[in-house]
Structure formats: C-alpha cells, structure tokens
N, CA, C and O atoms as a GROMACS GRO file, in nm:
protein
  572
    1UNK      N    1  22.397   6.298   6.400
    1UNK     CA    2  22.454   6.269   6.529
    1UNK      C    3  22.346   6.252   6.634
    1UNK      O    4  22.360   6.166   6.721
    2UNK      N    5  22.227   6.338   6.631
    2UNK     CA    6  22.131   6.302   6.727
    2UNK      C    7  22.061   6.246   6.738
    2UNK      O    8  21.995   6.231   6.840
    3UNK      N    9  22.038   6.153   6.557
    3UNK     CA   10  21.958   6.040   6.614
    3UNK      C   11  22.100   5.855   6.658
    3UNK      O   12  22.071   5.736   6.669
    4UNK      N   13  22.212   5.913   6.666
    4UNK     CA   14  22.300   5.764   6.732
    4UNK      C   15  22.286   5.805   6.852
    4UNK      O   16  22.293   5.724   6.945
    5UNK      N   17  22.263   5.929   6.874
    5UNK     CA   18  22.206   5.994   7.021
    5UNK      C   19  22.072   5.880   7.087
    5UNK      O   20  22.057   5.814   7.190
    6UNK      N   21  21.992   5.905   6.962
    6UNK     CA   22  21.873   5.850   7.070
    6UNK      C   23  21.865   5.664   7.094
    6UNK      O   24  21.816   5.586   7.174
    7UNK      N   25  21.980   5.659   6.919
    7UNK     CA   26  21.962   5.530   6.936
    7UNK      C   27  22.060   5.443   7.016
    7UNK      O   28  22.058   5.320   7.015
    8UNK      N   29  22.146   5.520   7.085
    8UNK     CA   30  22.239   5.473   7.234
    8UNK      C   31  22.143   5.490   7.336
    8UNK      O   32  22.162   5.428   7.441
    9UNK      N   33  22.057   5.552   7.329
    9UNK     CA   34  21.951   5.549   7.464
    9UNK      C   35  21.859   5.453   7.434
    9UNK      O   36  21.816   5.383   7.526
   10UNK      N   37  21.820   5.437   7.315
   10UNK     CA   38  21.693   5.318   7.291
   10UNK      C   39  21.776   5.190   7.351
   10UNK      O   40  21.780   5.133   7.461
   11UNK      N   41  21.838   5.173   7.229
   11UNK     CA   42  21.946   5.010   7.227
   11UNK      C   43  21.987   4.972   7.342
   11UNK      O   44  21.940   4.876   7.403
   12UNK      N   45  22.103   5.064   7.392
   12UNK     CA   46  22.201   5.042   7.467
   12UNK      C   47  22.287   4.976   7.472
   12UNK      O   48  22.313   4.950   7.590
   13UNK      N   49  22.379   4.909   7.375
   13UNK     CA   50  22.422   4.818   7.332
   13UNK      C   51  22.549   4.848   7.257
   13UNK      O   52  22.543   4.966   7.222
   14UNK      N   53  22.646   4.801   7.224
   14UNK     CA   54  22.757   4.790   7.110
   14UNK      C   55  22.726   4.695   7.012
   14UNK      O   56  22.754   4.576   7.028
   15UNK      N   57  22.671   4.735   6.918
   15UNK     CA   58  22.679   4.667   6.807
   15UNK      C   59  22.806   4.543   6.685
   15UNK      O   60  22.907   4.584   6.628
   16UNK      N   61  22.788   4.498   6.683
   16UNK     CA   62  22.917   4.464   6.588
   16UNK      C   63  22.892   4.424   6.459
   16UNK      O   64  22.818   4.334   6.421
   17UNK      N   65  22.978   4.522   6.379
   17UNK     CA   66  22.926   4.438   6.230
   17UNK      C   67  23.001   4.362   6.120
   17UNK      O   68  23.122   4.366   6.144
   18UNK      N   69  22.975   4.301   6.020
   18UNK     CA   70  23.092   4.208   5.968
   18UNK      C   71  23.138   4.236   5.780
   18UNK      O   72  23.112   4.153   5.693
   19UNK      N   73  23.194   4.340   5.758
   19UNK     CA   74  23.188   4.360   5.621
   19UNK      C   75  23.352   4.262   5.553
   19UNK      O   76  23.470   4.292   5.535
   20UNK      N   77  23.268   4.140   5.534
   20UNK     CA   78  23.431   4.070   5.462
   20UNK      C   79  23.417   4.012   5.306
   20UNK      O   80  23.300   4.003   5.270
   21UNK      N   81  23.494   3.979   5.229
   21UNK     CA   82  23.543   3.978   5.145
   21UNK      C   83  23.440   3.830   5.091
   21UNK      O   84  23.392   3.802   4.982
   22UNK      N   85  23.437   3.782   5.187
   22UNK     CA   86  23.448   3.616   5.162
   22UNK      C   87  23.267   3.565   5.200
   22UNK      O   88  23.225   3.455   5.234
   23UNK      N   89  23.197   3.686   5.180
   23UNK     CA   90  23.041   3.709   5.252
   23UNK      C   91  22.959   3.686   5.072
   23UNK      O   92  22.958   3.776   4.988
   24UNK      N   93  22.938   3.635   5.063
   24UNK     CA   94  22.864   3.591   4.929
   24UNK      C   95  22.770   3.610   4.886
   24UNK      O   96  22.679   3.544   4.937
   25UNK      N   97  22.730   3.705   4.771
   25UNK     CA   98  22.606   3.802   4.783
   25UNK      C   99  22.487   3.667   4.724
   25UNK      O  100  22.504   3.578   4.641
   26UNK      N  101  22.372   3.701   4.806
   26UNK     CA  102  22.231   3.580   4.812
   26UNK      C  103  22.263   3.502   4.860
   26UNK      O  104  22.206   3.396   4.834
   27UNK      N  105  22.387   3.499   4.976
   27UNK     CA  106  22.402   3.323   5.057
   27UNK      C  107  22.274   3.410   5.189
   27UNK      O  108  22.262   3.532   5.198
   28UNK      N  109  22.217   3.335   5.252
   28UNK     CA  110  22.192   3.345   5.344
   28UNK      C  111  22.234   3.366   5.461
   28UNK      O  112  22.328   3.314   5.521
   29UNK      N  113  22.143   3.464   5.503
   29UNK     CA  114  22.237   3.566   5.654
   29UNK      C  115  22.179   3.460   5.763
   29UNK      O  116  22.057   3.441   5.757
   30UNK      N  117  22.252   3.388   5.862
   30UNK     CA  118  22.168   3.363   5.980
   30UNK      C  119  22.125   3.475   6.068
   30UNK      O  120  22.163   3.592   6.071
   31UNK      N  121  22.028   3.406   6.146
   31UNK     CA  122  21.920   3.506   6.258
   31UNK      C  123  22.039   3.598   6.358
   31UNK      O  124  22.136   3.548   6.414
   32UNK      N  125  22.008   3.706   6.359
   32UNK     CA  126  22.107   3.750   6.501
   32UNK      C  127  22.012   3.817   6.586
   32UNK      O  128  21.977   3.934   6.569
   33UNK      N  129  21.962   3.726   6.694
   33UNK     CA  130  21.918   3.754   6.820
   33UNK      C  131  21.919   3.934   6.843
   33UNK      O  132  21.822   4.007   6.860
   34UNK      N  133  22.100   3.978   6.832
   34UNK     CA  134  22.056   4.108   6.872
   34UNK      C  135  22.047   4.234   6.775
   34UNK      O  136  22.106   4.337   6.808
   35UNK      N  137  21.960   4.228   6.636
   35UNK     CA  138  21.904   4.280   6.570
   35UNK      C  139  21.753   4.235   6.544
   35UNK      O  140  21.658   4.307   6.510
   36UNK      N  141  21.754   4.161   6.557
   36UNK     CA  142  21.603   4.076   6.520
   36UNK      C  143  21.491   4.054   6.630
   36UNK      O  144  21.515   3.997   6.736
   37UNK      N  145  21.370   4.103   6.596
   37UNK     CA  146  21.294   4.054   6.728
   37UNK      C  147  21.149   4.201   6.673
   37UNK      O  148  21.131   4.275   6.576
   38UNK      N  149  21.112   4.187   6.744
   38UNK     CA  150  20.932   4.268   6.731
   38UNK      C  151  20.996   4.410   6.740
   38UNK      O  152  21.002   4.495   6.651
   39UNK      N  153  21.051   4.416   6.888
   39UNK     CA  154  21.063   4.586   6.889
   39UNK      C  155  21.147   4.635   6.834
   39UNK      O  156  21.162   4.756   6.850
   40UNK      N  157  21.253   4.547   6.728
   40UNK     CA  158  21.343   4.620   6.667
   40UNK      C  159  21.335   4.667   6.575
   40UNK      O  160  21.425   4.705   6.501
   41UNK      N  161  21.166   4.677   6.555
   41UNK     CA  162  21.121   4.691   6.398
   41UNK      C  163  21.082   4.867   6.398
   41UNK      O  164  21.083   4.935   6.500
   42UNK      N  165  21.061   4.901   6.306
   42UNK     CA  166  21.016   5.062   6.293
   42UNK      C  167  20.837   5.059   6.366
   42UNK      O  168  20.801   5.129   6.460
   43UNK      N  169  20.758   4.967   6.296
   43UNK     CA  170  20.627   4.873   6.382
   43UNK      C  171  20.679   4.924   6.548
   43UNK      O  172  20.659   5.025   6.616
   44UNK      N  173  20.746   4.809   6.567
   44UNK     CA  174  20.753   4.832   6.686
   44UNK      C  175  20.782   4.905   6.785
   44UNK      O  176  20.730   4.915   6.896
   45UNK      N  177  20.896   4.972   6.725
   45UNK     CA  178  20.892   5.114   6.796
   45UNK      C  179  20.760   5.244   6.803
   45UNK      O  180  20.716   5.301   6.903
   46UNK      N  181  20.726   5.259   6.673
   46UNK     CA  182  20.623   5.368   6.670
   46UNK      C  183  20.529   5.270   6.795
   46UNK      O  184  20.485   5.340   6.887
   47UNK      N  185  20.498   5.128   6.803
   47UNK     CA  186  20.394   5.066   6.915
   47UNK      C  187  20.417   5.157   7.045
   47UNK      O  188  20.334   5.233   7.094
   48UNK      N  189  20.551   5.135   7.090
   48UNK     CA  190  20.588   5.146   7.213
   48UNK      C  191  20.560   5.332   7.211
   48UNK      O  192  20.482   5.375   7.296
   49UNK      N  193  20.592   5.380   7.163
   49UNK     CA  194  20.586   5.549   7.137
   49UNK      C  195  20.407   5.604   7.162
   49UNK      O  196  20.356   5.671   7.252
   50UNK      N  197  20.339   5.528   7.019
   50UNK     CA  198  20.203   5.545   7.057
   50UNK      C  199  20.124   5.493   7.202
   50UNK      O  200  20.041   5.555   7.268
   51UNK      N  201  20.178   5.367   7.224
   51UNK     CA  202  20.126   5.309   7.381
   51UNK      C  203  20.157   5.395   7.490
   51UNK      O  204  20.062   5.402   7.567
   52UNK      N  205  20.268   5.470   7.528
   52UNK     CA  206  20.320   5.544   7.606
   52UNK      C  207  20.232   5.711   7.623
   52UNK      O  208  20.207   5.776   7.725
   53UNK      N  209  20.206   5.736   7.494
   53UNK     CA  210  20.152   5.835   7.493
   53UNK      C  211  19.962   5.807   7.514
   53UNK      O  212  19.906   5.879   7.597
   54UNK      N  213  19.903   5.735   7.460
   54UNK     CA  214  19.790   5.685   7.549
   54UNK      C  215  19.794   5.631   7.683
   54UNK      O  216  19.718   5.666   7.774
   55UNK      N  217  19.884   5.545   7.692
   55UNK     CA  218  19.913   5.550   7.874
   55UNK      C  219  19.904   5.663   7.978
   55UNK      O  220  19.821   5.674   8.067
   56UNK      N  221  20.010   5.745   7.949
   56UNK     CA  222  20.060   5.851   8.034
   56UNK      C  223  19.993   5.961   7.979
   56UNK      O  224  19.921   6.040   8.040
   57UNK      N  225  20.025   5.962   7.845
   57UNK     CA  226  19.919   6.094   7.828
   57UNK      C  227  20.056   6.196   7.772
   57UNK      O  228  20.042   6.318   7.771
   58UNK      N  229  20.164   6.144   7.735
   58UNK     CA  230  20.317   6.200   7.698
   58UNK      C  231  20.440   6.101   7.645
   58UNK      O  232  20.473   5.982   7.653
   59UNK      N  233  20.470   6.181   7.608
   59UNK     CA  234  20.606   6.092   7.506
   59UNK      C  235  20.730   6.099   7.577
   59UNK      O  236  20.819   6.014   7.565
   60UNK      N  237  20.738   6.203   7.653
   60UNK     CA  238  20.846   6.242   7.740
   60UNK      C  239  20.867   6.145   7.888
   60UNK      O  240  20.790   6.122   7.981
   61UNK      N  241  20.986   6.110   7.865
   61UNK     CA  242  20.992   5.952   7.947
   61UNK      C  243  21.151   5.992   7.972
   61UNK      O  244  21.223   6.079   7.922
   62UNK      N  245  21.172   5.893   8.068
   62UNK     CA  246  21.380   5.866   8.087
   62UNK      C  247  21.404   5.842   8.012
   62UNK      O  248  21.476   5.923   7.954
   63UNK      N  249  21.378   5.740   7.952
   63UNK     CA  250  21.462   5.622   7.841
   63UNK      C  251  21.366   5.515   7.838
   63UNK      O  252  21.264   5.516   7.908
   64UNK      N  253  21.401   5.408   7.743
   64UNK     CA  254  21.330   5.332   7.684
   64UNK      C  255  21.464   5.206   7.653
   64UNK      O  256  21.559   5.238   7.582
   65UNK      N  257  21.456   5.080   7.707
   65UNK     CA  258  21.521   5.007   7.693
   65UNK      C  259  21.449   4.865   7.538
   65UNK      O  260  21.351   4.791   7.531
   66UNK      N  261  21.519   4.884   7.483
   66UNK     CA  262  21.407   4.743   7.369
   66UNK      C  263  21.487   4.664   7.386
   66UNK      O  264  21.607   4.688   7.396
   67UNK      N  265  21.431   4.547   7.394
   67UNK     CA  266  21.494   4.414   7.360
   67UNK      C  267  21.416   4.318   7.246
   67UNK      O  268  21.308   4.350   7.199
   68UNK      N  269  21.462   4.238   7.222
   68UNK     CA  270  21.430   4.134   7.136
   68UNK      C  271  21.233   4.127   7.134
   68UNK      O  272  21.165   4.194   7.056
   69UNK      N  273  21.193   4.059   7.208
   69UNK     CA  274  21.037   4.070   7.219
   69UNK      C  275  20.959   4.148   7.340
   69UNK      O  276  20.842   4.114   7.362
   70UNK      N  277  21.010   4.235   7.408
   70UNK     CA  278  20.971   4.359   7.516
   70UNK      C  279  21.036   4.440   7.531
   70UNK      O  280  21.151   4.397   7.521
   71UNK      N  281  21.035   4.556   7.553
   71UNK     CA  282  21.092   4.672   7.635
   71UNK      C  283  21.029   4.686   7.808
   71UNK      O  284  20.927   4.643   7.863
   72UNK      N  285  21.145   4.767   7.856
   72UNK     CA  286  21.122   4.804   7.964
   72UNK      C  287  21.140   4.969   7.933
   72UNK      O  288  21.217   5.013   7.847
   73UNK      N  289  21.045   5.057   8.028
   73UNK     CA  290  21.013   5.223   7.968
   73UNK      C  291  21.051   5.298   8.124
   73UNK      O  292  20.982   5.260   8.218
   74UNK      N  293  21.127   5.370   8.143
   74UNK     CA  294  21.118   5.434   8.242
   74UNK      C  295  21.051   5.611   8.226
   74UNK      O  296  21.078   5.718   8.171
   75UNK      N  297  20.955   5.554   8.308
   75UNK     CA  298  20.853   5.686   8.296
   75UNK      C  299  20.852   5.756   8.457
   75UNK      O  300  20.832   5.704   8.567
   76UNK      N  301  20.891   5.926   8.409
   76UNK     CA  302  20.872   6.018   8.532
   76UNK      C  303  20.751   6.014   8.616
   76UNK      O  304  20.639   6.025   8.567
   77UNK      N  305  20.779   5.994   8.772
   77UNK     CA  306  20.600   5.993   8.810
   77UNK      C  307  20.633   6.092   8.975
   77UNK      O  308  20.713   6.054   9.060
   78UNK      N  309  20.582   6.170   8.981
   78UNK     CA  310  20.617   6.264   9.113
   78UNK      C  311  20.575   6.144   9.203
   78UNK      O  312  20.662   6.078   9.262
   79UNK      N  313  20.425   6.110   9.216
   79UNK     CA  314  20.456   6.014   9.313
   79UNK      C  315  20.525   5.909   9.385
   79UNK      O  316  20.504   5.874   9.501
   80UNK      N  317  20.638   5.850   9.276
   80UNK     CA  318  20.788   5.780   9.298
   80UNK      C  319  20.860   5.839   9.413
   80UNK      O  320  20.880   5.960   9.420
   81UNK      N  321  20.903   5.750   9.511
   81UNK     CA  322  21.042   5.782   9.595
   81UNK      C  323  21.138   5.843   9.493
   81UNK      O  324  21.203   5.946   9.510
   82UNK      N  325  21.139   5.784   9.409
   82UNK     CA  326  21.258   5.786   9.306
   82UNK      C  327  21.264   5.922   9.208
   82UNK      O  328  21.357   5.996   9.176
   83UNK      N  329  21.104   5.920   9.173
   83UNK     CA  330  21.058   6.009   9.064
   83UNK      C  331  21.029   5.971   8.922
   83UNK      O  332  20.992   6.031   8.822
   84UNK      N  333  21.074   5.794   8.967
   84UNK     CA  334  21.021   5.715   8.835
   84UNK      C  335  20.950   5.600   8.848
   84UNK      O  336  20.946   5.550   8.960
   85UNK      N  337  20.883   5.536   8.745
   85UNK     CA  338  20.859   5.417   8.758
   85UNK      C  339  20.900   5.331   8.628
   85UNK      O  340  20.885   5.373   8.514
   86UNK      N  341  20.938   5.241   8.651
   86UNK     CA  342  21.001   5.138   8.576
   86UNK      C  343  20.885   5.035   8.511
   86UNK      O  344  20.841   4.943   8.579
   87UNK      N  345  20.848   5.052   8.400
   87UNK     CA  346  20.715   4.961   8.340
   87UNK      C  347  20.782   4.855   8.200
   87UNK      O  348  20.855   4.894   8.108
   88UNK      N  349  20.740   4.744   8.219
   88UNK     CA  350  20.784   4.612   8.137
   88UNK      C  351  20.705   4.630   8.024
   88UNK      O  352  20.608   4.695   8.065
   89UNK      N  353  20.693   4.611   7.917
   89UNK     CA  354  20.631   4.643   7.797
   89UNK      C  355  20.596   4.536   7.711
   89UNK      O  356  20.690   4.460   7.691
   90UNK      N  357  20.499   4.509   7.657
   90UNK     CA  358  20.508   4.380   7.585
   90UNK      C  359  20.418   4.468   7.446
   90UNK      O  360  20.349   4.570   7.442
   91UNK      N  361  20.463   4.366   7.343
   91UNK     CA  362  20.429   4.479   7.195
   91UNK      C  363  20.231   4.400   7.255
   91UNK      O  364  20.191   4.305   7.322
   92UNK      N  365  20.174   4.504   7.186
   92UNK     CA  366  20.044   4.536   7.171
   92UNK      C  367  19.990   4.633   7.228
   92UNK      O  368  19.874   4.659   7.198
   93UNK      N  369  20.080   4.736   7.354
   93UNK     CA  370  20.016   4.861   7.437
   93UNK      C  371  20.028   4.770   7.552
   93UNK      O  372  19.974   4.832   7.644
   94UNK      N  373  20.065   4.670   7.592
   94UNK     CA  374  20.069   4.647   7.773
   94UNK      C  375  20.179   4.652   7.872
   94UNK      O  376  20.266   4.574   7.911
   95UNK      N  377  20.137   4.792   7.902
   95UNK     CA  378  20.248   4.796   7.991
   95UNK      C  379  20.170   4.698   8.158
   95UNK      O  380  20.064   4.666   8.213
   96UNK      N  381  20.345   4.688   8.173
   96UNK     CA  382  20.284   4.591   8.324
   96UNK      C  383  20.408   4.565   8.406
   96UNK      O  384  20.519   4.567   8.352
   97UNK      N  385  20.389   4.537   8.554
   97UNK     CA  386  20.499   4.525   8.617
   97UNK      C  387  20.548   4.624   8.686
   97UNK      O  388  20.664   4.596   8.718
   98UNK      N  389  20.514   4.727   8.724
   98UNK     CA  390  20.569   4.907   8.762
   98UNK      C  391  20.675   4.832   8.902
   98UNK      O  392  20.666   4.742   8.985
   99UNK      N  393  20.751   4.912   8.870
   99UNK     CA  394  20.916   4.875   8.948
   99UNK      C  395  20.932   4.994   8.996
   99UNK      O  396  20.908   5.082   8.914
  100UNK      N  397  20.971   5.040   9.125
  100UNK     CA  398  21.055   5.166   9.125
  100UNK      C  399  21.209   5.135   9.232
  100UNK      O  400  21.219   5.098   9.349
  101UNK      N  401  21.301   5.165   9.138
  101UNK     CA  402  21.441   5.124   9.142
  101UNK      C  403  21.512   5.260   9.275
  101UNK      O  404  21.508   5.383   9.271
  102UNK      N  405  21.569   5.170   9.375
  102UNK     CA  406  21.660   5.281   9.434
  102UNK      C  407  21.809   5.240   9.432
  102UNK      O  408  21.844   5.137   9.375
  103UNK      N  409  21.882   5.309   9.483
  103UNK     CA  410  21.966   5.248   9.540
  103UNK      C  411  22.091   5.354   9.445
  103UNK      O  412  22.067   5.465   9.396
  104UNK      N  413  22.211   5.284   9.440
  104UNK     CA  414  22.345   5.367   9.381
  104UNK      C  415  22.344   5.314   9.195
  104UNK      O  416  22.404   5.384   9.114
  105UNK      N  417  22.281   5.206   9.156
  105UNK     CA  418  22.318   5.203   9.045
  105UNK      C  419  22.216   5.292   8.899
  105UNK      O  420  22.097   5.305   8.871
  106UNK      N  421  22.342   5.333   8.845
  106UNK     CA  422  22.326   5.384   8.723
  106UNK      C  423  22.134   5.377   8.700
  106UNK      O  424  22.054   5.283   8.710
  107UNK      N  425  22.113   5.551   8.659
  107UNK     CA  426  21.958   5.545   8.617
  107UNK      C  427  21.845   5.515   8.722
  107UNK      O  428  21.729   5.491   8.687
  108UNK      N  429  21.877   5.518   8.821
  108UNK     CA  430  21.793   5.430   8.965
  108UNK      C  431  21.729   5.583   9.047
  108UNK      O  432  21.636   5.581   9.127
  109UNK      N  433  21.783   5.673   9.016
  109UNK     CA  434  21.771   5.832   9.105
  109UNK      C  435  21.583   5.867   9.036
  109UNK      O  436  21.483   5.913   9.094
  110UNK      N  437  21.608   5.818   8.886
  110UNK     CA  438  21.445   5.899   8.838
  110UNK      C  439  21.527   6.049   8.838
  110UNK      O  440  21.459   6.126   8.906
  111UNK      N  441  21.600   6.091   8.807
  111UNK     CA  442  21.635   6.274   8.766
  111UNK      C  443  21.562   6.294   8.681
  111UNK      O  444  21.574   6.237   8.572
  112UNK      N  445  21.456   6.388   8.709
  112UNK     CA  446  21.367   6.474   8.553
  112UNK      C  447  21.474   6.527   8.494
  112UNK      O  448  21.487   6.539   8.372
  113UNK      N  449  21.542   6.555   8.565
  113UNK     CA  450  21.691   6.628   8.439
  113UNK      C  451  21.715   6.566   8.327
  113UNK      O  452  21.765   6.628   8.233
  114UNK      N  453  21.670   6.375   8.314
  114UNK     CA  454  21.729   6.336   8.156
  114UNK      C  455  21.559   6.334   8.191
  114UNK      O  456  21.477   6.334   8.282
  115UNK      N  457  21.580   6.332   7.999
  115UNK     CA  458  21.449   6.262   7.962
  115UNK      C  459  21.473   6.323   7.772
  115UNK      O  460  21.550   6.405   7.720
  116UNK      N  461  21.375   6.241   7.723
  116UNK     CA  462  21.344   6.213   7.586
  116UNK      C  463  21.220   6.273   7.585
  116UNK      O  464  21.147   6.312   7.676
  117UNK      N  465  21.208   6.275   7.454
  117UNK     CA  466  21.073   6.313   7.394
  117UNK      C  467  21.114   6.179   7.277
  117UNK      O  468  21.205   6.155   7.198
  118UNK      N  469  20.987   6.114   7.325
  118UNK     CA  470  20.966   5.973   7.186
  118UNK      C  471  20.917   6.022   7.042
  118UNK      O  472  20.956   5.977   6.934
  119UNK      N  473  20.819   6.128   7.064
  119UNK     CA  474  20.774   6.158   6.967
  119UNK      C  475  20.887   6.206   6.875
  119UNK      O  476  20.862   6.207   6.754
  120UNK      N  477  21.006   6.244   6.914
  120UNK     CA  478  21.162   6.297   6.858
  120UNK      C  479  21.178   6.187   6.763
  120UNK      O  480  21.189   6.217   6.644
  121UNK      N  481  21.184   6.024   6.808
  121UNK     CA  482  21.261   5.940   6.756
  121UNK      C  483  21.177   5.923   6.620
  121UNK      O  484  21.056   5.901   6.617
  122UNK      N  485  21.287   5.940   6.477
  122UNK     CA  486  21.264   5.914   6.355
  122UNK      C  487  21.301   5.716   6.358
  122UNK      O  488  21.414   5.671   6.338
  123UNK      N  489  21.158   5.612   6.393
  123UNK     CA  490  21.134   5.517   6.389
  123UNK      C  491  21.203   5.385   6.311
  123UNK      O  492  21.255   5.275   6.335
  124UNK      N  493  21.164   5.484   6.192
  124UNK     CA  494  21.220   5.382   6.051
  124UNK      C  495  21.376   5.412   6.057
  124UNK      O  496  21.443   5.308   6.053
  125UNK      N  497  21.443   5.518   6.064
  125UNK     CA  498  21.551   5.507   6.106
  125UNK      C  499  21.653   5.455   6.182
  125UNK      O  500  21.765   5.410   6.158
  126UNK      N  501  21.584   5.471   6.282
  126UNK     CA  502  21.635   5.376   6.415
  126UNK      C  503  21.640   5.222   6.376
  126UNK      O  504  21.740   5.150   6.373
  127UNK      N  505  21.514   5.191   6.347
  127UNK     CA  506  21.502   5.061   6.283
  127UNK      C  507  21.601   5.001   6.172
  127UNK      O  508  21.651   4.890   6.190
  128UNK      N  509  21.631   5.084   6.048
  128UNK     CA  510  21.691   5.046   5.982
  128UNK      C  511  21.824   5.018   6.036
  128UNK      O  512  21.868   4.903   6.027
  129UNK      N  513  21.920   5.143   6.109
  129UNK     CA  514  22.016   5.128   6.175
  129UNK      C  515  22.061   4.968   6.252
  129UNK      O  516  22.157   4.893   6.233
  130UNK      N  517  21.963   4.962   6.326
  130UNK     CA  518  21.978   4.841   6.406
  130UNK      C  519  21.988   4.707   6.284
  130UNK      O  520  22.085   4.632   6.273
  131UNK      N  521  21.852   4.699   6.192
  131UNK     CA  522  21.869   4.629   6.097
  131UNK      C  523  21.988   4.594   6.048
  131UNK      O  524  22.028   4.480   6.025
  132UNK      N  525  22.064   4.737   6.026
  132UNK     CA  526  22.173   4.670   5.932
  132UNK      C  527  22.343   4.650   6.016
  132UNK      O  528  22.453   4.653   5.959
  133UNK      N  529  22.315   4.630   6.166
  133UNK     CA  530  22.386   4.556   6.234
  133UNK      C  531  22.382   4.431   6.189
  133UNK      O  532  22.295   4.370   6.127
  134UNK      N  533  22.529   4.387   6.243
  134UNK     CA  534  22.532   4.222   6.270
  134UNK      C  535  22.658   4.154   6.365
  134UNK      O  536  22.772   4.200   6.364
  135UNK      N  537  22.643   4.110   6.396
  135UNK     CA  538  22.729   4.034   6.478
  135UNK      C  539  22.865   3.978   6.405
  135UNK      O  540  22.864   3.940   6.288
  136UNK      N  541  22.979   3.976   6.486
  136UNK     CA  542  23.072   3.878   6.371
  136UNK      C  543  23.182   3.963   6.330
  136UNK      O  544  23.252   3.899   6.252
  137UNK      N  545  23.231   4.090   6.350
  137UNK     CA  546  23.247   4.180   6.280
  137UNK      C  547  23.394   4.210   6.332
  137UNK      O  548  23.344   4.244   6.439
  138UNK      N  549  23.480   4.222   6.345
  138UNK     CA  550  23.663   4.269   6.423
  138UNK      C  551  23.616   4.418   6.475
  138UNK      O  552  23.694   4.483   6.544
  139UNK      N  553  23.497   4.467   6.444
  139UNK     CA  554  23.538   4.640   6.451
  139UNK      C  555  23.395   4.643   6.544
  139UNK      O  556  23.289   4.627   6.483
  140UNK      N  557  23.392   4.654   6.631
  140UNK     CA  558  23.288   4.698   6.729
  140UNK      C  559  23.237   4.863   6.667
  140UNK      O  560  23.323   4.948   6.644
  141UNK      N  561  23.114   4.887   6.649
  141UNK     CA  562  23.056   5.034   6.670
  141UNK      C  563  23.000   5.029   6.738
  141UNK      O  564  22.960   4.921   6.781
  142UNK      N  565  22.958   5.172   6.801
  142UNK     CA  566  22.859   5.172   6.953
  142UNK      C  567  22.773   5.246   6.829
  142UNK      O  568  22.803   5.292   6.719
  143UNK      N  569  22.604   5.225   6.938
  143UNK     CA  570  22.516   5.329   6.881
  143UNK      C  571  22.480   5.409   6.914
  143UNK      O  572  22.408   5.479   6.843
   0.00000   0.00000   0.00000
C-alpha cells in the first residue's frame, strides 16, 4: 500500500488499463505517451533521486512530479515566501528554472508538514508499475 502511496505522489495521474479477450499475444503494443518516456524508467527515477541529493544535499523534498521527458521537484527552502521552490528537471542532474508558487492553489503553501524521503522510493517498482499501465481500458485505476 505504501509504495501506490508514493507512486500517487510521483505520477499523479489515473492510469487506465486494457485487459481484453481480443488482445493477441506478440501483436504489437502501440507507444502510450503516458507510460513511456525517460523518467518513467527505474534509470530515471533513481537519476532524479541521486541528482536531488547532490543538489540539495537530501532526498527529502514535497513531491516530485515526472512526466514523459522531465520532472518538476518541489524542494523545501526556508528562504522561500512559500517555503519551497519549484525546480524543472531534465534527465542528466539539471535542475533549472526555480519557481516559487503562491497563491490558493493546491501544493502552492510549501508546508514542511508533507514531504517524502526519495531515498524511500523502491525505483524498479515504481517503474514497473507504471510500465505495466496502458491506456484503453473501461476500468480506470488510480496510483
């Protein structure tokens, strides 16, 4: 249960998947955009985990958004109005872009009250999970 925990905080997303009758084993799967991509890989996650922790110097962050070929990382910083800063991620260790979000919507406050420890997230797991999403599916799961 606690790692669909972390992987509703990584993802953020509803997944959908398609188990039918009429799916033909060795036909070819097409690409689905929202499983597929750099950071959705176990690679890519441990990237973003190790970069964060040479960055900052800690694993312990808000959340971590991945998408297809970047993440965005929200990392605690006292010096923030907010108490966070919002950094764009591109796979190789570059973070870039520092944002700090105010205002009423969702996640925008920076509360040290949430936060993760990355070093928590079992990688290949997460990875596989997402992997074996797919699009197409009548039955929505969340992650």
């Amino acid at each position: 249960m606690a790692i669909l925990a972390v992987v509703a905080l990584l993802v953020g997303v509803v997944v959908v998947t398609r188990a039918s009758s009429d799916d033909e084993a060795g036909a070819p799967v097409p690409s689905d955009p929202l499983v597929e991509g750099a950071m959705f890989t176990a690679g890519g996650i441990r990237g973003i985990i190790e970069a964060t922790r040479q960055r900052f110097g800690t694993t312990v962050v808000q959340g971590v958004h991945l998408y297809r070929d970047d993440a965005v990382l929200h990392v605690l910083d006292p010096k923030s109005p907010t108490g966070a800063v919002h950094y764009d991620f591109s796979p190789g260790g570059e973070f870039h872009n520092p944002q700090v979000y105010s205002g009423l919507s969702v996640n925008s406050t920076g509360s040290p009250d949430v936060v993760v420890d990355l070093a928590d997230v079992d990688a290949d797991s997460v990875a596989d999970l997402i992997a074996s999403a797919r699009l197409g599916s009548a039955s929505a799961q969340p992650l």
